[in-house]
NUMI-6566 format. One line per 8 residues: number of its first residue (from 1); for each residue z, y, x of N, C-alpha, C. Coordinates in nm, 2 decimals, always signed. Example, Ala and Ser with C-alpha at 12.3 -4.5 7.8 and 13.67 -1.06 7.14 Angstrom:
1) +0.78,-0.57,+1.32,+0.78,-0.45,+1.23,+0.78,-0.33,+1.32 ~ +0.71,-0.22,+1.28,+0.71,-0.11,+1.37,+0.79,+0.00,+1.29
***
This chain:
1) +5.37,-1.05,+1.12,+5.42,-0.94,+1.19,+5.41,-0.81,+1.11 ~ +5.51,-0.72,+1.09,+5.52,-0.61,+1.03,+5.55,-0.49,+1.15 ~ +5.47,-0.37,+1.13,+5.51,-0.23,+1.18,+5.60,-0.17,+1.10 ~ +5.72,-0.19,+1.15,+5.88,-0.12,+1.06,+5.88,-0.02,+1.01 ~ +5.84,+0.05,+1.19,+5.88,+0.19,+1.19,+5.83,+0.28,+1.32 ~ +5.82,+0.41,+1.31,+5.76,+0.47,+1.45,+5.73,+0.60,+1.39 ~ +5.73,+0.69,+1.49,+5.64,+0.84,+1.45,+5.51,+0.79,+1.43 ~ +5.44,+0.90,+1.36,+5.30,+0.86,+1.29,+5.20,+1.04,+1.43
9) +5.13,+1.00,+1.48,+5.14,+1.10,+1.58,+5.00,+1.12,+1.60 ~ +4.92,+1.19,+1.49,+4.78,+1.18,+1.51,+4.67,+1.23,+1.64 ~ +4.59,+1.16,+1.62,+4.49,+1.13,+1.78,+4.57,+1.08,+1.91 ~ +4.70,+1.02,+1.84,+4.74,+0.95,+1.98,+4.84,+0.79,+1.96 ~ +4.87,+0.78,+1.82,+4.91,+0.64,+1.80,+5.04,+0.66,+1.70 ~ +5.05,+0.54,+1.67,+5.20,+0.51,+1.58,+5.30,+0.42,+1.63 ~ +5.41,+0.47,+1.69,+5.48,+0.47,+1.69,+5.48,+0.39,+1.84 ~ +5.50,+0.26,+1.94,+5.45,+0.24,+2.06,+5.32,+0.16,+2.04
17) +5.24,+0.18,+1.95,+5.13,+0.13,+1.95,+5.03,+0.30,+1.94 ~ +4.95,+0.28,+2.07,+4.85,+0.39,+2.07,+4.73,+0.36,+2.11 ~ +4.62,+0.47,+2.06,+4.52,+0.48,+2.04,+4.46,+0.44,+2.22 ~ +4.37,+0.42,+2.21,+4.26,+0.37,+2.35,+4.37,+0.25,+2.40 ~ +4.44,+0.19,+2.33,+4.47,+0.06,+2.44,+4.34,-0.03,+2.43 ~ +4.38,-0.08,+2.52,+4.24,-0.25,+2.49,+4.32,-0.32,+2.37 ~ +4.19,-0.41,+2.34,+4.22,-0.53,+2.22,+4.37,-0.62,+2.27 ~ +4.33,-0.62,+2.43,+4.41,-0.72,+2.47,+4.60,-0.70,+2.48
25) +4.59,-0.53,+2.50,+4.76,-0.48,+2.52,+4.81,-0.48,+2.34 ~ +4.69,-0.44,+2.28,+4.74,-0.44,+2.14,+4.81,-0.57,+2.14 ~ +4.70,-0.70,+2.14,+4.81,-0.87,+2.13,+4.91,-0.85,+2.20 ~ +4.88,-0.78,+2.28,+5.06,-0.83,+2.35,+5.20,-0.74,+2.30 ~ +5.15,-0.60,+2.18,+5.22,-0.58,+2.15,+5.27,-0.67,+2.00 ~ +5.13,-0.67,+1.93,+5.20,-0.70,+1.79,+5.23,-0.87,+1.80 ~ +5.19,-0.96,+1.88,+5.18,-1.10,+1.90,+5.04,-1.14,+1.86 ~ +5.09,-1.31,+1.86,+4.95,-1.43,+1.80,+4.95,-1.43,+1.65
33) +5.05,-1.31,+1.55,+5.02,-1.39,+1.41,+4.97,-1.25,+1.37 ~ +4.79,-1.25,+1.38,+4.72,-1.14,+1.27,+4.62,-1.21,+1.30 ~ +4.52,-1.15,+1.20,+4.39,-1.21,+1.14,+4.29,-1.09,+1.20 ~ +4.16,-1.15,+1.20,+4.07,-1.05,+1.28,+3.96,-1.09,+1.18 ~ +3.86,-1.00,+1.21,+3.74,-0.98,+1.12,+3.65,-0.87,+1.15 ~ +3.54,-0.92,+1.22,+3.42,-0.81,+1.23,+3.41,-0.69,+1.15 ~ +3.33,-0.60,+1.22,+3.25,-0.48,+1.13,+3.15,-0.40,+1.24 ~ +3.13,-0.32,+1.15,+2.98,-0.21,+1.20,+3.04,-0.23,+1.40
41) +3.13,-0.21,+1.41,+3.19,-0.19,+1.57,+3.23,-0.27,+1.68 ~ +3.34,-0.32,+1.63,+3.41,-0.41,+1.72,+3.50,-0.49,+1.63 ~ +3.56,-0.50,+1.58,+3.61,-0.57,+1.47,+3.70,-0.49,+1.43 ~ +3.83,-0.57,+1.33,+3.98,-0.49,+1.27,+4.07,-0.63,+1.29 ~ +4.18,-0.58,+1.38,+4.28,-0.67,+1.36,+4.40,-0.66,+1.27 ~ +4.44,-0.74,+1.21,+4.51,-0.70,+1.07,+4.65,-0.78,+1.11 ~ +4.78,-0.69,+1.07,+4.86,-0.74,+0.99,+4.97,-0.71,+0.89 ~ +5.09,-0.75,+0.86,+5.12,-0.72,+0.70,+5.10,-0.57,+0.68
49) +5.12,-0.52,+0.71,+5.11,-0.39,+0.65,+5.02,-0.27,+0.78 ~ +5.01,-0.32,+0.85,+4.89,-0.22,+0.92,+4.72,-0.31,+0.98 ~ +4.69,-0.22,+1.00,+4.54,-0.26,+1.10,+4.47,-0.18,+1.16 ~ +4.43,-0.22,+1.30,+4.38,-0.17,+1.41,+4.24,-0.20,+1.46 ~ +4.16,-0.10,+1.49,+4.02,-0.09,+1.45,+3.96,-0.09,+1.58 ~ +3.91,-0.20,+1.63,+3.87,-0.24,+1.77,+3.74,-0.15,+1.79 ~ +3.69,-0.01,+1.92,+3.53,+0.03,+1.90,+3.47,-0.08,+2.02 ~ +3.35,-0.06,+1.97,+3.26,-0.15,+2.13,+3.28,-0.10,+2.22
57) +3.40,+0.01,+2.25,+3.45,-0.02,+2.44,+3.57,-0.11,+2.41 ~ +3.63,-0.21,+2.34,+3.69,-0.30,+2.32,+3.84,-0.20,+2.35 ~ +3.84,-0.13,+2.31,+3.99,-0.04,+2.26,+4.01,+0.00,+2.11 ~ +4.14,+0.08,+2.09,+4.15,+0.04,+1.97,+4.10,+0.24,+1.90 ~ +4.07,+0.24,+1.82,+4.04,+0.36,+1.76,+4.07,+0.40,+1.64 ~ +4.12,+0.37,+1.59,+4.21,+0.37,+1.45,+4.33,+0.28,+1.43 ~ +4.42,+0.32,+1.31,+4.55,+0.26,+1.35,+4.56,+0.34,+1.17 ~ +4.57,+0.20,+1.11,+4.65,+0.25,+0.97,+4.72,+0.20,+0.89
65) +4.86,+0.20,+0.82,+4.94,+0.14,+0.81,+4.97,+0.19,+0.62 ~ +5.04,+0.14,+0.56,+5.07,+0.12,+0.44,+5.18,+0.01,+0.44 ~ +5.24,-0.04,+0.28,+5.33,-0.14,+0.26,+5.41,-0.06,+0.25 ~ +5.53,-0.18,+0.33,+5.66,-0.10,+0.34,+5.67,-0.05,+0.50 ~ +5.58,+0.03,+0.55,+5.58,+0.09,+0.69,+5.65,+0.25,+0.57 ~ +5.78,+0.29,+0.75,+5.87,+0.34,+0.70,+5.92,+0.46,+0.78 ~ +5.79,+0.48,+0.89,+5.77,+0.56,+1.02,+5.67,+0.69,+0.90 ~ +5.73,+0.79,+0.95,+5.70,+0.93,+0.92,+5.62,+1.00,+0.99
73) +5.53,+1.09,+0.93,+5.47,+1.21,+1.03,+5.56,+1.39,+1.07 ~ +5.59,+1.43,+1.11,+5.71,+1.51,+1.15,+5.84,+1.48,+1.06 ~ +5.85,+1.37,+1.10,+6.00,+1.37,+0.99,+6.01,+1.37,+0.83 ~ +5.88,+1.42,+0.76,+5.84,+1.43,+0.63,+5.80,+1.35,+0.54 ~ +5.63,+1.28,+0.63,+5.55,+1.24,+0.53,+5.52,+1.07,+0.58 ~ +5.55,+1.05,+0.47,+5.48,+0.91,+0.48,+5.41,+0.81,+0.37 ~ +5.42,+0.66,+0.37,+5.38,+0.63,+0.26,+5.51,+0.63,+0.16 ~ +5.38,+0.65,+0.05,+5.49,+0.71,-0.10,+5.48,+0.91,-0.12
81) +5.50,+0.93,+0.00,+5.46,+1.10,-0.05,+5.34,+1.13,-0.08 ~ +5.36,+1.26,-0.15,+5.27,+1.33,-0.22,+5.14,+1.44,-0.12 ~ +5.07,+1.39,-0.18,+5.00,+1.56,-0.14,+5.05,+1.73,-0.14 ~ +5.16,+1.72,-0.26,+5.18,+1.86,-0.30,+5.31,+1.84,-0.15 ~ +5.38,+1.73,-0.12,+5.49,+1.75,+0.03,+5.40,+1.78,+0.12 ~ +5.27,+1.73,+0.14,+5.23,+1.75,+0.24,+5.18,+1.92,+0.25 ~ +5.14,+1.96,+0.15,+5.11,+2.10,+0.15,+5.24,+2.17,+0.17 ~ +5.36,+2.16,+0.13,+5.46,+2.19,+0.12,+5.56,+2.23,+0.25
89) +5.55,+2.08,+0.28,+5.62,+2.11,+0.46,+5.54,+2.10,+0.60 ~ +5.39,+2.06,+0.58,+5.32,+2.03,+0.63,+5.17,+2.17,+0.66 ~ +5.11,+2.15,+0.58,+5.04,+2.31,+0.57,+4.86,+2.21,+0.44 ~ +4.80,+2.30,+0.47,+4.67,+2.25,+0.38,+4.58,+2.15,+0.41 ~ +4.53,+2.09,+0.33,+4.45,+2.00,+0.34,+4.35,+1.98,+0.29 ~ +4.23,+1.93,+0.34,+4.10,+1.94,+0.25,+4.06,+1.77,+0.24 ~ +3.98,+1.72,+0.15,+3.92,+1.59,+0.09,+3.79,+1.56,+0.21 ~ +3.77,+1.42,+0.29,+3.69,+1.42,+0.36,+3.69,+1.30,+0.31
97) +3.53,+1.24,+0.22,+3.52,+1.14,+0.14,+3.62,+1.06,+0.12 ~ +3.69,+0.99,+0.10,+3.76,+0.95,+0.01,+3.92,+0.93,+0.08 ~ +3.93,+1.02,+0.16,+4.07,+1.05,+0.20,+4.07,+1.22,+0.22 ~ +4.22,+1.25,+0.29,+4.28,+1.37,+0.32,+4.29,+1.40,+0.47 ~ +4.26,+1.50,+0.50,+4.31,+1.56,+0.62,+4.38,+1.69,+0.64 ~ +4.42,+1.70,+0.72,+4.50,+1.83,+0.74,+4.42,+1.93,+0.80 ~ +4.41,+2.04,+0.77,+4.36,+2.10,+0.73,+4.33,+2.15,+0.96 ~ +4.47,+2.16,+1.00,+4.51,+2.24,+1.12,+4.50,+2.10,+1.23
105) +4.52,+2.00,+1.20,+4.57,+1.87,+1.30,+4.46,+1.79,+1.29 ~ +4.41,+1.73,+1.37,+4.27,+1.63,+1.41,+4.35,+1.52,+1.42 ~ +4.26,+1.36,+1.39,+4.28,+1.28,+1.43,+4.41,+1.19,+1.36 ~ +4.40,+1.25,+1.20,+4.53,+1.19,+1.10,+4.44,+1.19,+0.97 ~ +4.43,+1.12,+0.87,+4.40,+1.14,+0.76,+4.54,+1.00,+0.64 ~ +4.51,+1.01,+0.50,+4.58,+1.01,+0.44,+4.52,+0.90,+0.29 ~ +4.53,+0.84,+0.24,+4.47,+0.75,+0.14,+4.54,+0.79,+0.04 ~ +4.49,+0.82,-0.06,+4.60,+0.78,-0.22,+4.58,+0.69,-0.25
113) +4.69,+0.62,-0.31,+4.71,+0.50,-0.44,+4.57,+0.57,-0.60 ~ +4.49,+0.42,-0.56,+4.38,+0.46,-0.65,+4.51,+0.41,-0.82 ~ +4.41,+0.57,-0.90,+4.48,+0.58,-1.01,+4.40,+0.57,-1.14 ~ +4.40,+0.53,-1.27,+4.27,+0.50,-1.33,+4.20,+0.59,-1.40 ~ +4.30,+0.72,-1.43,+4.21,+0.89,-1.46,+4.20,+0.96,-1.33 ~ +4.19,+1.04,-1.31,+4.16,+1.16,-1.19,+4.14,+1.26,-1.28 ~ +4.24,+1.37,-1.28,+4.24,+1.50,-1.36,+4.22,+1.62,-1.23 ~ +4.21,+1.71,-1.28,+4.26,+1.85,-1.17,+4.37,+1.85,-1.09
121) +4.38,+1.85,-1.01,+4.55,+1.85,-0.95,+4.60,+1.74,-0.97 ~ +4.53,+1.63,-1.02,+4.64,+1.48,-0.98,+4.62,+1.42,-0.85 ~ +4.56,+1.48,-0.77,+4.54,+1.39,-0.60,+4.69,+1.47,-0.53 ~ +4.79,+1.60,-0.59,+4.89,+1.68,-0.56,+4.99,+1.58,-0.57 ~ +5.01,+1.50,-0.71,+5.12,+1.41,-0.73,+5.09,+1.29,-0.72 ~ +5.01,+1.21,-0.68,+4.92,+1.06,-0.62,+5.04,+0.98,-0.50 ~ +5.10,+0.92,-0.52,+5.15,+0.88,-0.36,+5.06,+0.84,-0.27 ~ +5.08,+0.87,-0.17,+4.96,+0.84,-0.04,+5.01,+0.65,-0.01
129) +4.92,+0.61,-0.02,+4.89,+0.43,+0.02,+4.87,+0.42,+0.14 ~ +4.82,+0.51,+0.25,+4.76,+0.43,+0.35,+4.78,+0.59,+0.46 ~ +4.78,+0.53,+0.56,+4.77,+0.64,+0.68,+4.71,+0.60,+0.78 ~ +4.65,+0.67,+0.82,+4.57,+0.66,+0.98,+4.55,+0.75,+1.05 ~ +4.56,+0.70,+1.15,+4.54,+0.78,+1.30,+4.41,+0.73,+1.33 ~ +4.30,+0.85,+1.44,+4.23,+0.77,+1.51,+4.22,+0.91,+1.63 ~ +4.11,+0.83,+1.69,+4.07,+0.88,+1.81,+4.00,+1.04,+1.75 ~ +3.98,+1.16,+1.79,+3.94,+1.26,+1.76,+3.81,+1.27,+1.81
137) +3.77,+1.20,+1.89,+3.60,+1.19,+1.98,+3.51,+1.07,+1.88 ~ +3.65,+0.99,+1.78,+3.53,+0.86,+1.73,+3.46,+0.95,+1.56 ~ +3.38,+0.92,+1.57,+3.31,+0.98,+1.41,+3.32,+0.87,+1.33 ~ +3.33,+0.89,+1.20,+3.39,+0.82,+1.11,+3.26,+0.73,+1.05 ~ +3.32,+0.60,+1.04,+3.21,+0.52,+1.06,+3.18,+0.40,+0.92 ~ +3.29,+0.46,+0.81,+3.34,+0.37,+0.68,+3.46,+0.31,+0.73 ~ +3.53,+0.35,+0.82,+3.66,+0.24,+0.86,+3.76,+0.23,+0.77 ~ +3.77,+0.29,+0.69,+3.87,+0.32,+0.59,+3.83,+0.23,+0.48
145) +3.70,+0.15,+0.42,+3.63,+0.06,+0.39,+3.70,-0.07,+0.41 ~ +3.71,-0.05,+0.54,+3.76,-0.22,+0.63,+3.91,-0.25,+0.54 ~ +3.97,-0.15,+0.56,+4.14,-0.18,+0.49,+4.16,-0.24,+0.41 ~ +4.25,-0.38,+0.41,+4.29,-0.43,+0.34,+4.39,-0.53,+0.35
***
């Protein structure tokens, strides 16, 4: 099962999949074919190109997608864009260990495509790999770790 497409809509879900469903409305949206796997919380259920991060109230709290997911954040950004678009049409952003957030909006952050120098200003032209939404009340717990 693949996530095609949807608005990317941070602290509230991607696209008809949103944040605080149970484990159980998630199955019935994406079906029986993903793979699951424990962590620090509740688990992560995975499939081709996204994964959804179960907390111990057995809802979902993160939501992050990569591949060929092809759903946008206002119309703009998605995976494959840059940092310097997101500064551009979007507004500023600061580094919150080893992703991006926006600087004005809670509850979205941003992955780059790991690259094998890191200069000044290359995290501007980096395409972003990964995106996630989460819950704005959950504190960040390594979930971005889990992705894969």
């Amino acid at each position: 099962m693949k996530i095609q497409d949807g608005d990317i809509l941070p602290g509230i879900g991607i696209g008809n999949i949103k944040l605080d469903i149970t484990k159980g409305e998630l199955i019935d949206i994406i079906g029986e074919n993903y793979e699951q796997r424990p962590n620090a919380s509740g688990g992560v259920i995975s499939v081709e190109n996204a994964s959804f991060w179960i907390a111990e109230d057995g809802r979902v709290n993160q939501i992050g997608v990569g591949g060929d997911f092809k759903g946008k954040y206002k119309k703009k950004i998605g995976i494959g864009s840059t940092l310097k678009e997101v500064k551009e049409y979007i507004g500023n952003y600061k580094e919150v260990f080893d992703t991006y957030e926006l600087e004005q909006v809670r509850g979205m952050c941003f992955e780059l495509k790991d690259v094998d120098e890191w200069e000044d200003g290359t995290e501007l032209i980096v395409p972003i790999e990964y995106i996630y939404v989460f819950r704005v009340d959950w504190v960040f717990s390594g979930a971005t770790e889990d992705y894969q």
